[in-house]
Structures are given as C-alpha cells and as structure tokens.
Steps between C-alpha positions, in 0.01 A plus 500: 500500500617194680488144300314703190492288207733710244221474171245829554171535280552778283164653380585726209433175236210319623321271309273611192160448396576668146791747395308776695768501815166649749296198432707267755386129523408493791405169552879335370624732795328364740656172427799653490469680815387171648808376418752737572387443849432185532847425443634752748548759295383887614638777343279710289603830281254716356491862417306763400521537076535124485290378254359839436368566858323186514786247685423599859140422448580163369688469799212551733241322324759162438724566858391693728136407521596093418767479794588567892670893471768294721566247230660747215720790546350800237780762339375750317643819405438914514487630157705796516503568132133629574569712769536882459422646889533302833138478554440196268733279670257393705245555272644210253569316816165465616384432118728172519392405805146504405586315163728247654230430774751543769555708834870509465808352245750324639740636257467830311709685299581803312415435138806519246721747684776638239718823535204737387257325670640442784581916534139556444423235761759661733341864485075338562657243780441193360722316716384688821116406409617114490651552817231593675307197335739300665430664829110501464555112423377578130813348371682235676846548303530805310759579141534550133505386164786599303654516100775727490887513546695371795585847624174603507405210710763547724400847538142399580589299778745716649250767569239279562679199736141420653391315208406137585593339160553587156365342151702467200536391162735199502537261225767331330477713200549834645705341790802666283318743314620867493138660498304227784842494712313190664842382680601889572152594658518151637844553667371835601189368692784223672718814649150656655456142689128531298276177393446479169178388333558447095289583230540406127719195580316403191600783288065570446502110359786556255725247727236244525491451073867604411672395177565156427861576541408569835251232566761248361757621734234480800364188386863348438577488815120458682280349262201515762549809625282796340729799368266718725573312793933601404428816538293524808745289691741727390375769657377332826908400501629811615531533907300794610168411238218446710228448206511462142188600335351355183199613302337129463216534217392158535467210689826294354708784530418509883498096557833532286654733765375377774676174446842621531453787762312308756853344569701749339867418431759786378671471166818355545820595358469313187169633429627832593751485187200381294235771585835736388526330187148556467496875578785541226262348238171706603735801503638476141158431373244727677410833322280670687531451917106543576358290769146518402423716826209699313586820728568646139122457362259691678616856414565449121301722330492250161449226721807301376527161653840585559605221698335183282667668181854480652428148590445454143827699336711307759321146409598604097817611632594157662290222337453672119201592328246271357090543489437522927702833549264641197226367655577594881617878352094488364382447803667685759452820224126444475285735624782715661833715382736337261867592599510769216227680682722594760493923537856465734310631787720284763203448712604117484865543571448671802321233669748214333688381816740342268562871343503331180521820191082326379470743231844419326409128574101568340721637175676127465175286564293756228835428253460133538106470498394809317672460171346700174 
C-alpha cells in the first residue's frame, strides 16, 4: 500500500463496442491498460455482475495475460447477494479466480454489505471465509464494500475489527447527503483507524457532465481543469483515502485523470468552498439520486432499464425538455419494459444500494414520458 498512486481502474464501465454492455472493446482496453501502467499506475477493481458477468474476463484477457502478475494489484469482490448456504463461498471464489486468470487477489472484498445483507452474511460466515483467504494467501488484504448508514458501518467494524480496509461511496454530492452519509460513514471508517478506498467519486459520471451552473463555477475558477478531475481530487483530499476509483470508458477519460493524479495535489481551502458551492447547486436540482450502478436490472421481471430512464427524468429535470430526452426515452424503452410496466414487485429496490423508493420514482419518469 506504500507510495500507491491514489487513481484505481474501476471495471464496472469499460469501454463499448455497441450499447450491448457484454461486448467489451477489448482492443481500446488494452491501450488503456497499457497506459494505466505505464505511467505507474496499478490498481485494478473488478467484480463479479460487472458488466453482466463479463468484466473479470475482460480483465484477464486485457491484464492479466498482457502484464507481469507483479506489475498490477487485482481487487475483486465476493458476491454475497448470490449466496444462500456457506458452501458457495468458495464455489464463486474459485469461479473468479478462473475468470480473472489469477491464483490469488490482492484485495477482495465482501460485495455491497448493508444491514440485511450483512446479517445474512454474518449467519453463512462471509467474513470468516475471507479470513481464511487471507491465511491461505488467496487474498493479500481482505474487507468490504459498503452503502448504508453510518451506524451500520460502525457496527460492521466493531464486530468485525480484522478488516484490512473498507470501500465507500464518497463524492461531493452525497458528502452531505442524508441517505449516502458519505462524510458520516466516512468519519465512521476514521474512528476504526480503517483505509478507505472510494467508489463513485464520480457520482456513476453525473459529476464529470454537471450543469452549466456547475461547470461555470468549476471552470470560473480552473478553466483547464476537467469538472471530473474536481471531484476526484476531492475525494483523494481526505486523509485516510488510499484509492479513488473511477470507471474510465475511454481512453481520454483515463489520459484526462491520469494527468492530475500522477502528481496529485489536495483541494485547497478555496476550492474546498467551491466544490460546497457546487454540492448546493447539484443538490437543489437533482431529482432522482441513482448512480447508474445497474445492480437494479438483472432481476426485473419487465426488464425496465431502470437506471438509463432516471438518467433521463433527472437530465429533463435539470436541463428542460427538447427533442433528445424524447429520443433517448425511445431508446432506452425499446425492446424492454417501459416504466408503466412496472408490477411493484420490489425486486429492484432491494438490490438499490442507494435504497432509493424505484417504483414511486418509475411512476414520475412514466408521467413525464408516457403522456396519453
């Protein structure tokens, strides 16, 4: 963990051959790879439903069979949302190592612990099978991903003080935000003496294209720097973040990070105040919280592109409507569920680690888009 470069690859939006999110380009991430390391970077996060199951073997075929095992450290992470008896732990563990082309991770996690899950987790032994990963040298550094409330996190990691680190959703958006809590589970993770690696310091892209309100205020005062590049320092700011993660989906997006973290410099104070301002804006203008995560997608029975139709209602919500919502509300409804096809079954909101209420949200977009 010594002298790590703070900007992780984050595997969960690789680059795209079409809109099908399995058919990978594999040959754009190989240049990106390439160039991740090549400039000293070696963090890489993948997981198991990234990309509908197909991330990890991107991974192998672009990383792990391109470059020295000793020249990357791999994170990937136990699904636990799949697993109903202790038996397949190691069953999905051996799966990942096979897809992932690896003998061990150097980081691994439980996947997207929250109070339920994490009970469920508790009573199969989740966090004693990653321990004994750990000893068998399966997992160099062993912990958890995490979107709930500060309590529950501190709960967590007073029973479980053996974790090596812990991964969080930190962003200046939610930084205040009563449902994240990304400063309270932040602050909680501090008290436990626990690294923190961040995820979503983007907000799922959202930070990287804000409103021009924003992007004047960002640009006001930095006309060079990217707004994506505001809110990654941000989060890299904070003592006790070890690695900031960001889902790069193409080759700028990486060269554009890479520029500012190979050296990285905190925010200071005045940019502090400015990212707040910031926050305020996104905050009085956002409708719908969604991060674009996808966890919500696979179970729908209507097969409602859930998250791509929220992206929509909050783009109407914050920029107006003209033809491209229309059109973008065609596509993302082709084919599959529109939001009015929803039966309430809640199969999406109880994978939503933002707990956001999807059906009630579903009724706003089919108001706005479904009009007789």
């Amino acid at each position: 963990m010594e002298n790590l470069k703070k900007l992780g690859f984050g595997c969960m939006r690789l680059p795209l051959l079409d809109e099908d999110v399995t058919h990978i380009d594999y040959e754009t991430l190989n240049t990106m790879f390439d160039r991740f390391l090549a400039e000293g970077f070696t963090y890489v996060d993948t997981a198991f439903p990234y990309h509908q199951e197909h991330s990890e073997e991107a991974v192998r075929e672009c990383l792990v069979k391109r470059h020295p095992r000793d020249s990357f450290l791999l994170a990937d992470k136990m699904p636990v949302f799949k697993i109903t008896k202790a038996e397949e732990y190691p069953m999905y563990f051996q799966k990942q190592l096979e897809r992932c082309g690896v003998e061990y991770f150097d980081y691994y996690l439980l996947h997207n612990l929250w109070s339920e899950a994490y009970d469920l987790t508790t009573k199969l032994g989740g966090f004693e099978f990653i321990q004994k990963l750990k000893a068998e040298g399966k997992a160099k550094k062993v912990g958890f991903s995490f979107h709930d409330t500060a309590p529950v996190l501190d709960r967590i990691l007073t029973d479980h003080p053996e974790v090596d680190f812990v991964q969080l959703q930190i962003n200046y958006s939610d930084w205040e935000s009563a449902s994240i809590q990304s400063r309270a589970c932040y602050e909680v993770a501090r008290k436990h003496k626990k690294p923190i690696i961040v995820m979503e310091p983007v907000k799922g892209g959202g930070l990287a294209n804000p409103s021009d309100e924003v992007q004047k205020l960002l640009k006001g005062h930095n006309p060079d720097a990217s707004c994506a590049s505001w809110a990654i320092r941000f989060a890299a700011s904070h003592e006790g973040v070890m690695m900031v993660l960001s889902g790069m989906s193409n080759l700028e997006q990486l060269e554009d990070n890479m520029s500012y973290m190979k050296s990285f410099q905190p925010l200071n104070d005045a940019e502090m105040q400015i990212i707040g301002k910031a926050a305020e804006i996104i905050a009085a203008s956002t409708a719908i919280p969604c991060t674009g995560c996808q966890y919500c997608v696979d179970d729908c029975p209507m097969q409602i592109n859930i998250p791509r139709l929220f992206s929509i209602y909050n783009f109407v919500q914050q920029f107006g409507t003209n033809n491209f919502p229309a059109m973008h509300y065609n596509r993302a409804v082709a084919g599959r569920g529109k939001p009015s096809d929803c039966i309430g079954c809640g199969m999406c909101e109880n994978h939503c680690p933002q707990h956001l209420p999807i059906r009630e949200n579903l009724k706003l977009v089919s108001a706005m888009f479904e009009k007789k």
